[in-house]
C-alpha positions as CSV (number, residue, x, y, z in Angstrom):
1,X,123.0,97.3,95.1
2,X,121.8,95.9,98.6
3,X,123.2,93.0,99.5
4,X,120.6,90.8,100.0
5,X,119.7,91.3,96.7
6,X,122.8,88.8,95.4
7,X,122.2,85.0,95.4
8,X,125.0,82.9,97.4
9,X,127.3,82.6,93.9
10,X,127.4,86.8,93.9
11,X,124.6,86.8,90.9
12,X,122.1,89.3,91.1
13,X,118.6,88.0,92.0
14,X,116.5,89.5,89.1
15,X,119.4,88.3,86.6
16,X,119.4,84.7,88.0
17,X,115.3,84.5,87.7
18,X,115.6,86.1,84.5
19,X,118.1,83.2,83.2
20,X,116.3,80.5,85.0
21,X,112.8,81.9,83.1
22,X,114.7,81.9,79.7
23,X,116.2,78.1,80.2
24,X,112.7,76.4,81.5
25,X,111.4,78.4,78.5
26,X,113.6,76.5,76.4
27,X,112.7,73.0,78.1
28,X,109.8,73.7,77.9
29,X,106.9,74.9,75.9
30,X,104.2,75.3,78.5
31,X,105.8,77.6,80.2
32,X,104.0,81.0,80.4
33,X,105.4,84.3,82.2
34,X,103.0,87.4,83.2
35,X,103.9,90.3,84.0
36,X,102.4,93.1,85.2
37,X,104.2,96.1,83.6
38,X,107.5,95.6,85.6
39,X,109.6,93.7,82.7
40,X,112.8,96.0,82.4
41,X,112.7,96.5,86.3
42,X,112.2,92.4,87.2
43,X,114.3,91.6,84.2
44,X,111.9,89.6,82.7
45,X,112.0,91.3,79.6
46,X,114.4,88.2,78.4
47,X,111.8,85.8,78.5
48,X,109.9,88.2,76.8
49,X,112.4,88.6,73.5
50,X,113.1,84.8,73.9
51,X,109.6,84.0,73.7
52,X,107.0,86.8,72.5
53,X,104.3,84.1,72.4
54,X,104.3,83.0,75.8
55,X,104.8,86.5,77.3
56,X,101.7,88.4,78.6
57,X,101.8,92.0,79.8
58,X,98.9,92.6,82.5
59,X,100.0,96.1,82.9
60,X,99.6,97.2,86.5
61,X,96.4,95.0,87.6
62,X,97.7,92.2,89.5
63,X,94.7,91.0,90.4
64,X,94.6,90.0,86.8
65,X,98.0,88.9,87.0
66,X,97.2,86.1,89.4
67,X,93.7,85.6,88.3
68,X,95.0,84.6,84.7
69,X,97.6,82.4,85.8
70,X,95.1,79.9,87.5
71,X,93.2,79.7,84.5
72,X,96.4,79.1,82.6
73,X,96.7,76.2,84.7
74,X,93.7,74.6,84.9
75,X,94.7,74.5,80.5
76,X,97.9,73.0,81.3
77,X,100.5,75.8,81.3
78,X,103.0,76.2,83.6
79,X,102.6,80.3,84.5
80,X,105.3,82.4,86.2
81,X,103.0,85.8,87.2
82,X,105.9,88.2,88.1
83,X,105.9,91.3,90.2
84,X,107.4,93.2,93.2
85,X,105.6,91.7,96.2
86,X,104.8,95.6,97.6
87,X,102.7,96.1,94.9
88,X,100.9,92.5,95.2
89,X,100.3,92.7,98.6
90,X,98.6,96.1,98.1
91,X,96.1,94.8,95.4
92,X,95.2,91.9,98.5
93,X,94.9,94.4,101.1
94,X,92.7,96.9,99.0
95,X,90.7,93.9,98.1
96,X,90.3,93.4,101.6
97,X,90.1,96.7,102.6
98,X,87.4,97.8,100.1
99,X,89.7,100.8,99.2
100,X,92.4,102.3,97.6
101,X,95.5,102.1,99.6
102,X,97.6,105.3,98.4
103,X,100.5,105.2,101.2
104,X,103.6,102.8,101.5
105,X,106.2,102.0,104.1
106,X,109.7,101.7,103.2
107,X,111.2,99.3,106.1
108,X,113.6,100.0,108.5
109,X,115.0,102.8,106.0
110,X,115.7,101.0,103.0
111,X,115.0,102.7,100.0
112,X,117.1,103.9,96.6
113,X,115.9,106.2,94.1
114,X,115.2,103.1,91.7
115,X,112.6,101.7,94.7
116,X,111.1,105.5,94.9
117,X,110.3,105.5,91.4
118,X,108.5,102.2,91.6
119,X,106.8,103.3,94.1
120,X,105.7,106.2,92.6
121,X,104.7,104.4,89.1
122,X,102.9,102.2,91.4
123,X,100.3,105.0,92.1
124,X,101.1,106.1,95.8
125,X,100.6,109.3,97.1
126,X,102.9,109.1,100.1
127,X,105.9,107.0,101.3
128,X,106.6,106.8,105.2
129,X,109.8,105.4,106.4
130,X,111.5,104.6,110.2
131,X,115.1,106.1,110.3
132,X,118.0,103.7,108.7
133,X,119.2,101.2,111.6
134,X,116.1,101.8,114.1
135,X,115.7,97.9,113.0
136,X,118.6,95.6,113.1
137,X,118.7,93.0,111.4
138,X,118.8,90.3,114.9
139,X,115.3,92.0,115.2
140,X,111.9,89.9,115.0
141,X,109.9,92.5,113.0
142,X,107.0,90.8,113.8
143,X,107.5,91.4,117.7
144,X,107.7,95.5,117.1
145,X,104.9,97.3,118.6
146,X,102.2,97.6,116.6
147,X,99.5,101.0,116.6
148,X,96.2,100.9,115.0
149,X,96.0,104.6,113.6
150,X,92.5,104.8,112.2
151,X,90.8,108.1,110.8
152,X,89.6,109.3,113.9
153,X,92.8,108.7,115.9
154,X,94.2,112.4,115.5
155,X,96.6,113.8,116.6
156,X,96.4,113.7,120.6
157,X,95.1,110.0,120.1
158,X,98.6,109.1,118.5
159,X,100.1,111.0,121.2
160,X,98.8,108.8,123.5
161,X,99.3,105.2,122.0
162,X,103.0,106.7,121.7
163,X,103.2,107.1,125.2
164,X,101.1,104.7,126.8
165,X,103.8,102.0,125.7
């Protein structure tokens, strides 16, 4: 388990958000958690058991799963959609994009064979990764460089953003 994953009192993340869903659910009855077809994995399967009713399974279509949640609240309800942000992001940047987008990036190296599988339940095609410790953590990962690589790059073109820097 990474580190970063444990909150300050040594809990794990997932099981501390799982346990706070489960205790506002108790509080209170407008709460509503989505989920988009990640329950065992972002443990919020408990809310789910607790609370059958004010569980809804989007499957994997976040747009949905944030789409839903502002109607929810225009009605009154309290929701909590729920996801890996990866897989949110995506859904923006194909909306944006006006096209599938099949490949992910594993940063700096950081991956486990419970994150592959995501991945790969996810629907991408390919997974691209930087070697484990070519980004500290002191690094501003917003001040790497950056390379636009579009379709018509190839392979000298990459060559020579590589080396132009």
């Amino acid at each position: 388990m990474a580190a970063s994953s444990l909150s300050s009192s040594g809990v794990e993340m997932r099981d501390a958000f799982s346990a706070a869903l489960v205790e506002l659910g108790r509080e209170r009855q407008d709460i509503v958690v989505l989920d988009a077809d990640l329950h065992t994995s972002a443990k919020t399967s408990a809310f789910m058991a607790a609370f059958p009713d004010r569980f809804v399974q989007v499957g994997i279509a976040e747009q949905d799963l944030f789409g839903i949640p502002a109607g929810l609240a225009l009605e009154g309800y309290i929701p909590f959609p729920s996801t890996f942000a990866a897989f949110a992001s995506r859904r923006a940047l194909e909306a944006h994009l006006h096209h599938p987008v099949q490949w992910f990036s594993y940063p700096a190296g950081r991956n486990s064979p419970h994150v592959r599988a995501l991945v790969a339940k996810a629907g991408y095609v390919l997974a691209v990764t930087t070697n484990r410790g070519a980004l500290q953590a002191a690094d501003a990962p917003f001040q790497l460089s950056r390379y636009e690589i579009l379709d018509t790059t190839g392979v000298s073109g990459l060559a020579n953003l590589l080396t132009a820097r």
